[in-house]
C-alpha positions in Angstrom: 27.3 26.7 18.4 27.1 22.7 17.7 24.0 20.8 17.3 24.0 17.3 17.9 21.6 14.6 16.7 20.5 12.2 18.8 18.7 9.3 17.8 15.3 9.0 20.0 14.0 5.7 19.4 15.7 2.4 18.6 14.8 1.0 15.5 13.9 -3.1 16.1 14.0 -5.3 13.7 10.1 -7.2 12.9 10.3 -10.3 13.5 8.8 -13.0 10.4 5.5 -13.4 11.9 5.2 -9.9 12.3 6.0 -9.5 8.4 3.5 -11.6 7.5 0.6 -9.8 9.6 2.1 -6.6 8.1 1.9 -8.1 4.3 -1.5 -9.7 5.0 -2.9 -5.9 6.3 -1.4 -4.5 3.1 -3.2 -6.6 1.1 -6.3 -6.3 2.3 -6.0 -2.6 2.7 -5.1 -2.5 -1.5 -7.9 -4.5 -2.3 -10.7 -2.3 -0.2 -8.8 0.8 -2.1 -9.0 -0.7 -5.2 -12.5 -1.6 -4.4 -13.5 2.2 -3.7 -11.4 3.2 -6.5 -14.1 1.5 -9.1 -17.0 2.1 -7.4 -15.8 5.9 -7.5 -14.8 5.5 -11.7 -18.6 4.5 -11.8 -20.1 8.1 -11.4 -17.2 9.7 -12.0 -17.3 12.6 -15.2 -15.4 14.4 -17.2 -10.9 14.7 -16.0 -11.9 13.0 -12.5 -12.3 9.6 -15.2 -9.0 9.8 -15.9 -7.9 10.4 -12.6 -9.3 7.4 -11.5 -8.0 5.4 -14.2 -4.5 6.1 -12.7 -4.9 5.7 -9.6 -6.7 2.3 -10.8 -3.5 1.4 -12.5 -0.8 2.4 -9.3 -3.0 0.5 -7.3 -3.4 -2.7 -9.2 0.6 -2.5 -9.6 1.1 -2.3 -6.0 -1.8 -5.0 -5.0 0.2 -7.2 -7.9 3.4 -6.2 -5.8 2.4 -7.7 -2.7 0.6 -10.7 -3.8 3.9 -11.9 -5.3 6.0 -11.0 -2.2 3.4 -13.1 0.0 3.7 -16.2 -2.5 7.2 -15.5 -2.4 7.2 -16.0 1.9 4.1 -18.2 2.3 
């Protein structure tokens, strides 16, 4: 017996605007992470520091990401 795969949904292309929005969300969404992220470090004890410290550190590369792909556009 065959299987075939269909594809369901077409996949469209955003347009630049629609970048831009996306970009902007992104941003703002890393920052209020980031945000949450130190307030959490602030009571956080014992392992849960370093785990914090981390995720501190993945963040802030990925907020440093998109700020440089925005200056990049705008």
């Amino acid at each position: 017996m065959e299987e075939k795969f269909v594809k369901e949904t077409q996949i469209q292309e955003l347009s630049n605007l629609e970048k831009q929005n996306e970009l902007k969300a992104s941003i703002k969404n890393s920052k209020i992470i980031l945000m949450n992220m130190y307030n959490n470090l602030k009571f956080a004890e014992g392992d849960l520091i370093d785990y914090y410290i981390y995720q501190i550190k993945a963040e802030e590369a990925k907020y440093d990401y998109l700020i440089k792909k925005a200056k990049e556009i705008f």
